[in-house]
VOPAGU-2260 file (C-alpha; in pm, 1 decimal, decimal comma):
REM VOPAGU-2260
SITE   aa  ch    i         X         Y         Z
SITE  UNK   A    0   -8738,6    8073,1    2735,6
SITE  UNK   A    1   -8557,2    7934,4    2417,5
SITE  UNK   A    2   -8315,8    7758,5    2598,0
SITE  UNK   A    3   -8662,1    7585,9    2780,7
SITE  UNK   A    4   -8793,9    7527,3    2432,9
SITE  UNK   A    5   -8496,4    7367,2    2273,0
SITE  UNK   A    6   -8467,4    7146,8    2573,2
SITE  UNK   A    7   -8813,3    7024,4    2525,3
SITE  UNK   A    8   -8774,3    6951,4    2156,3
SITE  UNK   A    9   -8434,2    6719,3    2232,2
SITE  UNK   A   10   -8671,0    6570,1    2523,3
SITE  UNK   A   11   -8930,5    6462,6    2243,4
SITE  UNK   A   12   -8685,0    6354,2    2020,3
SITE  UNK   A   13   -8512,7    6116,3    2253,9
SITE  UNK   A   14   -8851,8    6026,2    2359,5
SITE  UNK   A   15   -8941,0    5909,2    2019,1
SITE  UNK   A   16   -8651,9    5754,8    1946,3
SITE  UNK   A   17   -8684,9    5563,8    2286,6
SITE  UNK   A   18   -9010,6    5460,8    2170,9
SITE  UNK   A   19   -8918,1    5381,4    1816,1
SITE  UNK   A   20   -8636,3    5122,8    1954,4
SITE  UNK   A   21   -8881,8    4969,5    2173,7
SITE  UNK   A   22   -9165,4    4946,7    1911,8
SITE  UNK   A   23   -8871,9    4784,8    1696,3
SITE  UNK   A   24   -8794,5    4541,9    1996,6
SITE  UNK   A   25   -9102,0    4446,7    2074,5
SITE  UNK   A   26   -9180,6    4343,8    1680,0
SITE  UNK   A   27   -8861,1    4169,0    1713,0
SITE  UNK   A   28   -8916,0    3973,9    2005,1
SITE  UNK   A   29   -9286,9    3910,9    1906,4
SITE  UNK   A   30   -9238,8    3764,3    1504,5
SITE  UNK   A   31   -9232,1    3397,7    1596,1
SITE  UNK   A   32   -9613,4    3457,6    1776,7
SITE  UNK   A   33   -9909,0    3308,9    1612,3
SITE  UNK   A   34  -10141,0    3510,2    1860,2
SITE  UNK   A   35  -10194,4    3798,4    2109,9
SITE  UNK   A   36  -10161,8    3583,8    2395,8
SITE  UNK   A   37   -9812,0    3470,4    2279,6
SITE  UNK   A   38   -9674,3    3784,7    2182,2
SITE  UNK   A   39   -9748,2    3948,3    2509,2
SITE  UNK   A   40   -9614,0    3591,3    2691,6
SITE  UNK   A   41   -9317,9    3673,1    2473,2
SITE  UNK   A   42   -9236,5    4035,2    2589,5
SITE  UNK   A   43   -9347,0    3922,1    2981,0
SITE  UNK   A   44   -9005,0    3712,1    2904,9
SITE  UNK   A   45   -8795,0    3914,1    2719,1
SITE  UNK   A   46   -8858,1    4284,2    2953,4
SITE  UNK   A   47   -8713,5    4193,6    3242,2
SITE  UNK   A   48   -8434,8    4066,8    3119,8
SITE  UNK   A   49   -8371,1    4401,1    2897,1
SITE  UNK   A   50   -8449,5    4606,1    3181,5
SITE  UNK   A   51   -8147,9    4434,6    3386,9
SITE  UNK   A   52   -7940,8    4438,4    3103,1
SITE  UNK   A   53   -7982,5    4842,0    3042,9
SITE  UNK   A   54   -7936,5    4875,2    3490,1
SITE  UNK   A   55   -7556,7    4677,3    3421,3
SITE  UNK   A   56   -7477,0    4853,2    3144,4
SITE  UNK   A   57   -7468,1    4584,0    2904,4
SITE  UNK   A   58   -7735,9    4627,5    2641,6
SITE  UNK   A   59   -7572,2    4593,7    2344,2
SITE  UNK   A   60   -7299,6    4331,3    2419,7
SITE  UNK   A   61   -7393,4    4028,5    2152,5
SITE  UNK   A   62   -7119,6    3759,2    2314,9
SITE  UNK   A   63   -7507,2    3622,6    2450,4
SITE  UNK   A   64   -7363,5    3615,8    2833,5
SITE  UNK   A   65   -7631,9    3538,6    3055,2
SITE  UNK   A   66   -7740,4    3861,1    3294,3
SITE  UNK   A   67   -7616,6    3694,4    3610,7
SITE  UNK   A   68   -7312,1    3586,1    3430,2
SITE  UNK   A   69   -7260,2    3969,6    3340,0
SITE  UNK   A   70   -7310,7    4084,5    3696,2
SITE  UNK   A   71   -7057,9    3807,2    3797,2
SITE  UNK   A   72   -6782,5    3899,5    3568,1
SITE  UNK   A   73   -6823,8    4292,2    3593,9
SITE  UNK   A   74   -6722,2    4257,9    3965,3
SITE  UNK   A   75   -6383,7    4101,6    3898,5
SITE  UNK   A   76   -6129,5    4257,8    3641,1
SITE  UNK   A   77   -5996,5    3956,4    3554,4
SITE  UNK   A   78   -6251,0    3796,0    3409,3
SITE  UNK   A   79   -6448,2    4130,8    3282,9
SITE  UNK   A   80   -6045,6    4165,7    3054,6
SITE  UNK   A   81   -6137,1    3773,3    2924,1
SITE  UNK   A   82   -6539,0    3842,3    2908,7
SITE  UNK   A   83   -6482,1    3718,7    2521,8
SITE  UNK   A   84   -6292,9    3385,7    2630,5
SITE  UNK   A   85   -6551,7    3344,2    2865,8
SITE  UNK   A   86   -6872,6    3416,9    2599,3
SITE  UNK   A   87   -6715,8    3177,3    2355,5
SITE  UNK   A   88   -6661,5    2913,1    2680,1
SITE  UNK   A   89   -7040,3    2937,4    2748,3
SITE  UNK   A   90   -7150,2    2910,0    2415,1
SITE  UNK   A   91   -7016,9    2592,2    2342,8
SITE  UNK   A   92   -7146,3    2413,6    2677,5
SITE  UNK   A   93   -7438,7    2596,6    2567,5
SITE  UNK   A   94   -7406,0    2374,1    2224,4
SITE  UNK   A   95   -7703,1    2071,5    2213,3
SITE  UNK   A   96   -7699,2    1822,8    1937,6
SITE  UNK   A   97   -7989,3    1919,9    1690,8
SITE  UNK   A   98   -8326,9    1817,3    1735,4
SITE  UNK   A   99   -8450,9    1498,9    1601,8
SITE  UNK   A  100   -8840,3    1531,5    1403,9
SITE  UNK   A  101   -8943,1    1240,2    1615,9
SITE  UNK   A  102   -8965,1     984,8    1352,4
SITE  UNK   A  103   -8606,6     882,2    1228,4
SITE  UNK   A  104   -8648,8     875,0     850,1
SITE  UNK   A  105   -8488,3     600,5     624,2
SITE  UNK   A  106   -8220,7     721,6     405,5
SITE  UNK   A  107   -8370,5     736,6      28,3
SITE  UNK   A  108   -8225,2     502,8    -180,1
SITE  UNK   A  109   -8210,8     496,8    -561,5
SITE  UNK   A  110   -8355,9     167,3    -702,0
SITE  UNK   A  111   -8014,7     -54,0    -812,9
SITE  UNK   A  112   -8027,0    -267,1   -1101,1
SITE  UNK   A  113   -7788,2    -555,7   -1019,4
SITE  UNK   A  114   -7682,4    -827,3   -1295,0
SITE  UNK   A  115   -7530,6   -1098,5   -1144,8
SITE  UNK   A  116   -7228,2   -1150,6   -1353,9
SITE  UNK   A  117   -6997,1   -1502,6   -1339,5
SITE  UNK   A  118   -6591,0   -1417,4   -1278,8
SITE  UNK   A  119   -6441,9   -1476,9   -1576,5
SITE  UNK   A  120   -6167,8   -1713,3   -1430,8
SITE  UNK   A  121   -6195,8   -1900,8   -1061,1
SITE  UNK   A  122   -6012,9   -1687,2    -784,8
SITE  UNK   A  123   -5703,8   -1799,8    -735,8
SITE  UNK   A  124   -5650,1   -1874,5    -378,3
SITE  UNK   A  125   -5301,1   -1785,3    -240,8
SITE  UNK   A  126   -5087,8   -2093,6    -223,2
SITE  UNK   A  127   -4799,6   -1948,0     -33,1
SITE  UNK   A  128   -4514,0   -1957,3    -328,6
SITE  UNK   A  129   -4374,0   -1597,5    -322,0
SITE  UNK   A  130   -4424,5   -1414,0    -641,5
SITE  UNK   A  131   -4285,6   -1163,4    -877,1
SITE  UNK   A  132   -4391,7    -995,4   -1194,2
SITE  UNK   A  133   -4026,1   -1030,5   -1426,6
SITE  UNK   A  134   -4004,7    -783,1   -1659,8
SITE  UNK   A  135   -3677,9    -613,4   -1860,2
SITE  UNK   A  136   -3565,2    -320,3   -1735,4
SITE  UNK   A  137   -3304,0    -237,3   -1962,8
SITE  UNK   A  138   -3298,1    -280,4   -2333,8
SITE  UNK   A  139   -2909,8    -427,6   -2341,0
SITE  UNK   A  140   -2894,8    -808,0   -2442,0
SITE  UNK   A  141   -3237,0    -773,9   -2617,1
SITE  UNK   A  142   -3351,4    -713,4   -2962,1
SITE  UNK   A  143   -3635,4    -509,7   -2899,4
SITE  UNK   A  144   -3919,4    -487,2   -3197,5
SITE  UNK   A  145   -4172,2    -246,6   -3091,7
SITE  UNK   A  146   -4325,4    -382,6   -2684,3
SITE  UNK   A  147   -4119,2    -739,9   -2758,9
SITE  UNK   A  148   -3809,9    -776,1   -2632,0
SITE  UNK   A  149   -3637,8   -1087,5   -2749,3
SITE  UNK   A  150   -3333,0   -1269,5   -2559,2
SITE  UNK   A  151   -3169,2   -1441,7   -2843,8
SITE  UNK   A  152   -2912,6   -1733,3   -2748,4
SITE  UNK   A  153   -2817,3   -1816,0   -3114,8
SITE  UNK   A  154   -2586,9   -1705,6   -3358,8
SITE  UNK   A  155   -2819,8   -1523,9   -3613,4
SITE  UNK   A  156   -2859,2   -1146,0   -3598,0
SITE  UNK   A  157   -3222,3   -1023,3   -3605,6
SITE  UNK   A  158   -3331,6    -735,6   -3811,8
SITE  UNK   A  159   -3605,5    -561,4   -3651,4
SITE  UNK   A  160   -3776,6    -459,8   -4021,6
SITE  UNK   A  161   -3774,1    -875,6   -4072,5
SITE  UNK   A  162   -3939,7    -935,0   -3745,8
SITE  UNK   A  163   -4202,7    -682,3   -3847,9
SITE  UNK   A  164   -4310,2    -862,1   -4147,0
SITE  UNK   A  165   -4665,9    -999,8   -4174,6
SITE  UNK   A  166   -4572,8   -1398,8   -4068,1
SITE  UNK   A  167   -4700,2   -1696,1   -4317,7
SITE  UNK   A  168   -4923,9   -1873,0   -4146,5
SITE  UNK   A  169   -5314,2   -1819,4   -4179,7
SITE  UNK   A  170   -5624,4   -1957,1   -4103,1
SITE  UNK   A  171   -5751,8   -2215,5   -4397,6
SITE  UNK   A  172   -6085,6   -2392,6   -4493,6
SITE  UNK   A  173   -6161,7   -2714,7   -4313,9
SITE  UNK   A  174   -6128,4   -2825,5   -3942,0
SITE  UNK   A  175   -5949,1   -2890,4   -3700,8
SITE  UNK   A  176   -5735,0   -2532,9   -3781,2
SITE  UNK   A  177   -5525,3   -2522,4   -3456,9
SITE  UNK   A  178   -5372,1   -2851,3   -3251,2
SITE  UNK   A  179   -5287,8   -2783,6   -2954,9
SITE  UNK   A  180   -5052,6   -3062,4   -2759,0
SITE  UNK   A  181   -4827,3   -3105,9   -2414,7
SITE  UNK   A  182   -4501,9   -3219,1   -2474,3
SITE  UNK   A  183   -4450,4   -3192,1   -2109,0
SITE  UNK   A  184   -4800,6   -3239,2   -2036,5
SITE  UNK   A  185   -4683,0   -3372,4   -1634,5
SITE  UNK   A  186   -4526,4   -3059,1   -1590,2
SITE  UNK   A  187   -4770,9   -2918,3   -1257,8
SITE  UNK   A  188   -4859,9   -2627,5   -1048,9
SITE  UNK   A  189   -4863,3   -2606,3    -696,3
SITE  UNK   A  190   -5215,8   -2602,0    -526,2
SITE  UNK   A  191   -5274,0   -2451,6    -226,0
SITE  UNK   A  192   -5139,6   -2626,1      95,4
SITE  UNK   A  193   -5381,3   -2913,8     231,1
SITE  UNK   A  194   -5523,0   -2972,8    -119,3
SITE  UNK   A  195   -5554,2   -3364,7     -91,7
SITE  UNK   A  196   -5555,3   -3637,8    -378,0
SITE  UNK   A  197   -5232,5   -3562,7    -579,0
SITE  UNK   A  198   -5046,0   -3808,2    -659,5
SITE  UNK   A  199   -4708,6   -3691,5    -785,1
SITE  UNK   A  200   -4508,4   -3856,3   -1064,3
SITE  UNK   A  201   -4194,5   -3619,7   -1003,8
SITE  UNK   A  202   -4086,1   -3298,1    -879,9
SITE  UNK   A  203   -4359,8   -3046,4    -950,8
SITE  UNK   A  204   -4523,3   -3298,1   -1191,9
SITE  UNK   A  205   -4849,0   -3503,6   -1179,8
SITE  UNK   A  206   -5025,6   -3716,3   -1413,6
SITE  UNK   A  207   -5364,4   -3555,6   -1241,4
SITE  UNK   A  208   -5496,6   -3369,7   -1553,9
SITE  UNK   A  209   -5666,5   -3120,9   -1293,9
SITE  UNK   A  210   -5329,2   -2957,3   -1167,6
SITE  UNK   A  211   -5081,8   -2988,6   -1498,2
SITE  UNK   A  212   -5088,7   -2782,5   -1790,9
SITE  UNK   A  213   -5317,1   -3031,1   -1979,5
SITE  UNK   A  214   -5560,4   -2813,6   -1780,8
SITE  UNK   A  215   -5406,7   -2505,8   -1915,5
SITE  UNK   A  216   -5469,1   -2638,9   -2274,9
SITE  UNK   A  217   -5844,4   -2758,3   -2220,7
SITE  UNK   A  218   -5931,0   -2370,1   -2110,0
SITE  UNK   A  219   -5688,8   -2276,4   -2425,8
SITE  UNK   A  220   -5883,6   -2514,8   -2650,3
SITE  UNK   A  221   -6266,3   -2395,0   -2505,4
SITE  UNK   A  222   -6139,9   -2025,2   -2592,7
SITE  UNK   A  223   -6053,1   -2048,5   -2955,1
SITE  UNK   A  224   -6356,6   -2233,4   -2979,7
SITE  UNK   A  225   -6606,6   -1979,0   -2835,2
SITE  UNK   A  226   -6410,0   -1773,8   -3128,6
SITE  UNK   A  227   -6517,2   -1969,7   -3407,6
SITE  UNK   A  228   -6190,8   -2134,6   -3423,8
SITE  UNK   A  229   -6152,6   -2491,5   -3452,2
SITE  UNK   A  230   -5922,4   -2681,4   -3230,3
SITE  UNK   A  231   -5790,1   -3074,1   -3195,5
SITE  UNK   A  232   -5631,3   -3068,2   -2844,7
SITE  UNK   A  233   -5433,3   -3397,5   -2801,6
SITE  UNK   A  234   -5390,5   -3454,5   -2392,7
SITE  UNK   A  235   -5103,7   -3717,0   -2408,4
SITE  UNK   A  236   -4870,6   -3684,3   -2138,3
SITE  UNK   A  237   -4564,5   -3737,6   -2342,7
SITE  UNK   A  238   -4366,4   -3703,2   -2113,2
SITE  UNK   A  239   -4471,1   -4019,4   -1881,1
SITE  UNK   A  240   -4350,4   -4263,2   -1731,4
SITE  UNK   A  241   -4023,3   -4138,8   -1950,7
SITE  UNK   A  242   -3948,4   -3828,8   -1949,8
SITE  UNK   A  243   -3637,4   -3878,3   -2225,3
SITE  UNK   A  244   -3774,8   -3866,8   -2536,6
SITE  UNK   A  245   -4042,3   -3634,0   -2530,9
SITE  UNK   A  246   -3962,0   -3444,9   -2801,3
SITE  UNK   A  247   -3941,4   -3751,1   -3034,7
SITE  UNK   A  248   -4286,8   -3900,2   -2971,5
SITE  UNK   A  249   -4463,0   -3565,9   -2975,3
SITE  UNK   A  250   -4325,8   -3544,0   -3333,1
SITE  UNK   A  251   -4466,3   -3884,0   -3443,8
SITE  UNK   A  252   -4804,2   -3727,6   -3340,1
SITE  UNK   A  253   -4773,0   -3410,4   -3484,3
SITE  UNK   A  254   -4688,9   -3560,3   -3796,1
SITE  UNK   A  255   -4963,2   -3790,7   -3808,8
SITE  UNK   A  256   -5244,5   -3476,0   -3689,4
SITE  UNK   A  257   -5089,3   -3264,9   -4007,6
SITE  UNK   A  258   -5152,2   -3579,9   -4263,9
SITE  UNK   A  259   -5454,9   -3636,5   -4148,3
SITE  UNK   A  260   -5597,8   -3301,7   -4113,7
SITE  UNK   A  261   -5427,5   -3056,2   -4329,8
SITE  UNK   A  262   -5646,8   -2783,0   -4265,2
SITE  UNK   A  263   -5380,8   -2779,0   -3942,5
SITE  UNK   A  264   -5228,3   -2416,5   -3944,2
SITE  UNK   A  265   -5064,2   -2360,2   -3592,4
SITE  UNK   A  266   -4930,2   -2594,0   -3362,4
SITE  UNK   A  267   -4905,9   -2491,3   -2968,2
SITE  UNK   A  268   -4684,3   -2655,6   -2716,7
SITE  UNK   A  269   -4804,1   -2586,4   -2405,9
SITE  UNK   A  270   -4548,6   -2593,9   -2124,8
SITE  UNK   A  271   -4460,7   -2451,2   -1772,9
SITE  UNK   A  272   -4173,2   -2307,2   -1697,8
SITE  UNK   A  273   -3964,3   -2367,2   -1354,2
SITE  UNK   A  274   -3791,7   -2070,9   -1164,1
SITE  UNK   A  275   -3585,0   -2098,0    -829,6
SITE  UNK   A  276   -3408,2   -1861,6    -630,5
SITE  UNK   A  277   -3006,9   -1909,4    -518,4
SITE  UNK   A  278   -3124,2   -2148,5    -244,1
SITE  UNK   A  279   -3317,0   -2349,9    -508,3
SITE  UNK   A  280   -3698,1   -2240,4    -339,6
SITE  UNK   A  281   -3982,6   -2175,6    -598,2
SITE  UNK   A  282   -4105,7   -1829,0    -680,4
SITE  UNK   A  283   -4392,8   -1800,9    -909,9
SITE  UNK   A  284   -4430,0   -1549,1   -1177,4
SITE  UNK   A  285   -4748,8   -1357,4   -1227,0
SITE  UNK   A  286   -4949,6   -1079,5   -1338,2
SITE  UNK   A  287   -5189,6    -848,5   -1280,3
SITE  UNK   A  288   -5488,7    -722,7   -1480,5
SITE  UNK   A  289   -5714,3    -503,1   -1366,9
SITE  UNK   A  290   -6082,0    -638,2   -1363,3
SITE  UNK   A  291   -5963,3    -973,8   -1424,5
SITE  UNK   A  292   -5774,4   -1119,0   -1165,9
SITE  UNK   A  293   -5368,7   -1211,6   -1110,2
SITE  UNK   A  294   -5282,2   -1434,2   -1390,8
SITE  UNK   A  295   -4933,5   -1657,2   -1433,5
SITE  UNK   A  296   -4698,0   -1428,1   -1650,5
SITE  UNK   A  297   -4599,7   -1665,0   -1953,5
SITE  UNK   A  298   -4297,4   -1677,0   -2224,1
SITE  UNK   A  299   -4249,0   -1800,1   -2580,2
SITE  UNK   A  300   -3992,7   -2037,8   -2651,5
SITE  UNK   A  301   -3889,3   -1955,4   -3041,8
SITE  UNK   A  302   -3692,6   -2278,4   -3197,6
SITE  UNK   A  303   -3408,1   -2233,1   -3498,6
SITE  UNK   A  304   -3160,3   -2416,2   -3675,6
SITE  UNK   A  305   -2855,6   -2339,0   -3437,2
SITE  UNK   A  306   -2811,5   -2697,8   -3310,3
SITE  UNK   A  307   -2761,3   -2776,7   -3700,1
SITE  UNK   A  308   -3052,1   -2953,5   -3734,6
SITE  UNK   A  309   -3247,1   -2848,6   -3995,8
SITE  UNK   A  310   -3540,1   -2550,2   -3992,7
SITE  UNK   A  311   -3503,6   -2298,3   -4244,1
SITE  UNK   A  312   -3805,9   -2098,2   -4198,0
SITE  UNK   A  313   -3723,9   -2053,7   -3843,8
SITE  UNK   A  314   -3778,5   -1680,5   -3886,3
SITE  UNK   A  315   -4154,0   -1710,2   -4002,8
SITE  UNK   A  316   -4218,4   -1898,3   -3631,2
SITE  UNK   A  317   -4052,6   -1563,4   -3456,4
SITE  UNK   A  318   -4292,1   -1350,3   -3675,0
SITE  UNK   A  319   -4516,9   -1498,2   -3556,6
SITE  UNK   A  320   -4440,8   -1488,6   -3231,2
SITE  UNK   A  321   -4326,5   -1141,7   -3226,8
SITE  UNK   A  322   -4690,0   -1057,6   -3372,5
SITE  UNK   A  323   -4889,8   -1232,5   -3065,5
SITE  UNK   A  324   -4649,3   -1086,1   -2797,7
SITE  UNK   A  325   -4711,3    -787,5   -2916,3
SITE  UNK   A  326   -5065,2    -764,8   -2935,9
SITE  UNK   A  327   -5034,9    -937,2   -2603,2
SITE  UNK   A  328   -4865,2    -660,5   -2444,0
SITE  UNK   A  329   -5060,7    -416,2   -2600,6
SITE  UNK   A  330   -5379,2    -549,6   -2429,5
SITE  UNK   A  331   -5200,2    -692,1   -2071,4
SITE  UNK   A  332   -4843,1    -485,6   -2031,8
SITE  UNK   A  333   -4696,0    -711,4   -1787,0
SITE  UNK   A  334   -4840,5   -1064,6   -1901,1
SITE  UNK   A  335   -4577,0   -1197,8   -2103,5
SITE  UNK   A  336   -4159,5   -1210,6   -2013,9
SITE  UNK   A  337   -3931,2   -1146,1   -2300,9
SITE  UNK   A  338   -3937,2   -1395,6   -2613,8
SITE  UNK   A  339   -3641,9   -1612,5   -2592,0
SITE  UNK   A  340   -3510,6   -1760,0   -2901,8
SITE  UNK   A  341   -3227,4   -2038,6   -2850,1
SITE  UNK   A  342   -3055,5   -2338,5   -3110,3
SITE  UNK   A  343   -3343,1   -2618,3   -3046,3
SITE  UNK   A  344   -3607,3   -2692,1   -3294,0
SITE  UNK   A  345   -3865,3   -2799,7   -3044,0
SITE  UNK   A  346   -4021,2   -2953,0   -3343,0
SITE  UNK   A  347   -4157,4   -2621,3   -3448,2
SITE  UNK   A  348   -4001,3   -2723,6   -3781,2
SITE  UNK   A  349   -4306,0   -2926,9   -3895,6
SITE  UNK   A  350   -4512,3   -2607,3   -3955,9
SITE  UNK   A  351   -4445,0   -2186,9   -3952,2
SITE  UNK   A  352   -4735,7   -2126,1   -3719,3
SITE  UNK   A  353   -4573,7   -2341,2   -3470,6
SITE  UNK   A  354   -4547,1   -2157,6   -3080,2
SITE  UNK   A  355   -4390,7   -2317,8   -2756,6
SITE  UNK   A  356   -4596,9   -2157,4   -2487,8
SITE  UNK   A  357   -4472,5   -2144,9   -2091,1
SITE  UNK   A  358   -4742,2   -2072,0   -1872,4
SITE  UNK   A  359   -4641,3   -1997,0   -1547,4
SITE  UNK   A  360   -4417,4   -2162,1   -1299,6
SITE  UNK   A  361   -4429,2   -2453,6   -1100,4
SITE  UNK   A  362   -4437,4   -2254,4    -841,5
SITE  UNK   A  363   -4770,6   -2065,9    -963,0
SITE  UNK   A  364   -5129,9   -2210,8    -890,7
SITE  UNK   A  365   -5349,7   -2391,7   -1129,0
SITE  UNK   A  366   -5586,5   -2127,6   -1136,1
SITE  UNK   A  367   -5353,2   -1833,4   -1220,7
SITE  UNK   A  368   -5190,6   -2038,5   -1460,1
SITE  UNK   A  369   -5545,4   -2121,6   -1625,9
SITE  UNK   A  370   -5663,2   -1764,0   -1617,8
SITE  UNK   A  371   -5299,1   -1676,3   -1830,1
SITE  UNK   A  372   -5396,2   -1938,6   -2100,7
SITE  UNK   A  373   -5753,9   -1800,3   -2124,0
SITE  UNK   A  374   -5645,9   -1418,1   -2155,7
SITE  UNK   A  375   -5337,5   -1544,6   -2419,5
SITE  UNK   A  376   -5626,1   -1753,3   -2620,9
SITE  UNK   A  377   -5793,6   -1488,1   -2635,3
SITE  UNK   A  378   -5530,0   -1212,4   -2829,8
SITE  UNK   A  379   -5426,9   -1513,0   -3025,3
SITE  UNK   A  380   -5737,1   -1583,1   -3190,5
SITE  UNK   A  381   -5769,3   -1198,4   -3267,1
SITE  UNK   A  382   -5466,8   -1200,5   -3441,6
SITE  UNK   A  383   -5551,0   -1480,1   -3612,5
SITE  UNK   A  384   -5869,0   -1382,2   -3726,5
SITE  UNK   A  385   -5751,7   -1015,1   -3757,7
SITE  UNK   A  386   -5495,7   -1134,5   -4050,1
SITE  UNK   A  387   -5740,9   -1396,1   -4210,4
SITE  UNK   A  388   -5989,5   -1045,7   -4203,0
SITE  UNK   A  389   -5712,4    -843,6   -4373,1
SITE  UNK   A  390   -5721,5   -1144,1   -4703,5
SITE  UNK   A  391   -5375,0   -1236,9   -4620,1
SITE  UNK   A  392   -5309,6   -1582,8   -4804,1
SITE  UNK   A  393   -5259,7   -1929,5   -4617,3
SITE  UNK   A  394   -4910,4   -1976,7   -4557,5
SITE  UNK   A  395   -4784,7   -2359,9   -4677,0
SITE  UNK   A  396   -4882,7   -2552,7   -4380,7
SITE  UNK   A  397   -4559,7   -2780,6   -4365,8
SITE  UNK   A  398   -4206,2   -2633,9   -4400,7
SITE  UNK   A  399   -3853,0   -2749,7   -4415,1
SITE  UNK   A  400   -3956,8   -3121,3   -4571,3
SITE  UNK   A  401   -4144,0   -3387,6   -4365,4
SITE  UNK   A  402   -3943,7   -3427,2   -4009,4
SITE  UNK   A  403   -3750,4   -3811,8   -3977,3
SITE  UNK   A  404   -3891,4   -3988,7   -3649,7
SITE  UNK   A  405   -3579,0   -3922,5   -3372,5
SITE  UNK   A  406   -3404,8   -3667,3   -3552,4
SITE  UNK   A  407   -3506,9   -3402,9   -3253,8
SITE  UNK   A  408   -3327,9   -3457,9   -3009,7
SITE  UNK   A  409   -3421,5   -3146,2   -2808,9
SITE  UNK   A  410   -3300,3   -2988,2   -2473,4
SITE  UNK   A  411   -3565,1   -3057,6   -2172,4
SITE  UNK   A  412   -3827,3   -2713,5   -2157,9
């Protein structure tokens, strides 16, 4: 009789249980229904399929095999040993690409603001000359006075604490305060293949203001005027028809510029320079600023007294220069090649703010080479105005005595 009773009470249990896991079930199956008629659609649905389930034995397997795919694999042993393989097989055929709402919605954008901005240079369009950025490597050969390395070809030794002296020259009252001039002023670029209407007056040189380095000076001389500096730019091609000579008339009109406006502080030479490779092909040196564009690299040419010729404040021209490059450097690391300082005046006598200036290569285009003089004009006038900020006095315009017409007779640059 208690064994009858104790039966009976496990019965009930079981029976509740049974009854709890179905009333648990059926909620389960039944949440997503907004209505009688749906739930009980829902558990029409979802019975049968238990009630096969629970007759194979496989109620609680969650790999989400089908019933008849169940049946299938529990009658080989094979495939019952990979039934996981086969669950994860099914589930990705089983895998559709999500639902679209219907209507494709536009991405959402945030409003742009867009001010159309001019490029500070023209684009330089690739004219085929292979290039390379030159810079030194390797301290040996150079005097090297903070980022400026200097390739001295002369006799005198250069102190470094000399170099680093404030230079003479300053701005002064009156205008013009800066000439600039081409001793060279033929010397040309190389435009892009096809360009049509040159008419060349020598290697790599053109009277054609719109492809020499007269060019180079015009963007120079529009620069140091947006900063407030005055500038007399003198676009005689010295240089033509004879190119012997140079030197010597380019002094007649410097000297005449400095008596007639002696509010003349610096004098720039604007040159190119020419660079060939063993086979005597044209490479074109260049640059490369971030934001900017690819620039000609450029070099200073620093005159002295070595040829015996007199210049004895050769030194306060190589301040000077030493100062620019620097500030250069600081601003564009790879635009300028090492200051080279040789025996020729290049009439940088006739004041100390005088500065021979090589922009480029033949081999370089007109519009990297104009781009290099815009970007130099730039730090120049800074320093310039920087010093004339700090109250530094006006160095003495002329030094070394008034030049003799046809004493400079100068080595070709």
């Amino acid at each position: 009789m208690k064994q009858k009773k104790s039966l009976v009470k496990v019965l009930r249990r079981v029976e509740a249980a049974l009854l709890a896991a179905g009333t648990l079930w059926a909620a389960a199956v039944t949440a997503g229904s907004d209505s009688a008629a749906a739930a009980y659609s829902a558990l029409a649905e979802a019975l049968p399929e238990r009630m096969l389930r629970w007759e194979l034995g496989d109620l609680w397997a969650g790999d989400g095999l089908s019933p008849a795919a169940a049946l299938t694999i529990g009658e080989s042993p094979l495939l019952l040993a990979a039934r996981e393989e086969v669950a994860e097989l099914q589930a990705l055929e089983r895998q559709e690409p999500p639902e679209e709402d219907g209507e494709t919605q536009a991405p959402v954008r945030a409003p742009v603001e867009e001010t159309p901005v001019e490029p500070a240079a023209p684009i330089a369009a690739d004219n085929g000359v292979p290039a390379k950025t030159l810079i030194p490597t390797d301290p040996s050969g150079y005097t090297v006075c903070g980022r400026v390395y200097i390739s001295n070809s002369t006799s005198h030794e250069l102190s470094v604490s000399e170099l680093q002296k404030p230079f003479a020259a300053a701005l002064g009252e009156g205008e013009p305060q800066v000439l600039i001039l081409h001793t060279h002023g033929s010397e040309a670029y190389t435009p892009v293949p096809g360009t049509e209407g040159i008419v060349w007056s020598g290697d790599y040189r053109t009277t054609d203001y719109r492809y020499n380095v007269v060019k180079v000076g015009d963007e120079m001389a529009e620069v140091l005027g947006e900063a407030g500096i005055s500038v007399l730019h003198d676009r005689t091609l010295y240089d033509y028809p004879n190119y012997t000579g140079a030197y010597d008339r380019a002094l007649v009109s410097i000297r005449k510029y400095l008596e007639q406006y002696p509010s003349i502080r610096f004098v720039l030479d604007v040159h190119r320079d020419a660079i060939e490779d063993g086979q005597g092909n044209q490479y074109k040196a260049v640059s490369e600023v971030e934001g900017v564009g690819v620039p000609a690299q450029m070099s200073l040419v620093m005159g002295s007294d070595g040829s015996g010729l007199e210049h004895p404040d050769w030194l306060e021209n190589l301040r000077l220069a030493a100062a620019v490059q620097q500030d250069v450097l600081e601003h564009y690391p790879t635009l300028m090649r090492p200051v080279l300082l040789r025996n020729s005046r290049y009439n940088q006598h006739a004041t100390t703010g005088s500065l021979l200036l090589e922009v480029g290569a033949a081999g370089n285009s007109p519009e990297e080479a104009v781009l290099a003089g815009r970007l130099f004009a730039e730090r120049f006038a800074a320093v310039l105005k920087e010093k004339g900020e700090a109250g530094e006095p006006a160095g003495d315009v002329e030094s070394g005595g008034s030049p003799k017409e046809g004493d400079d007779k100068e080595a070709a640059s």
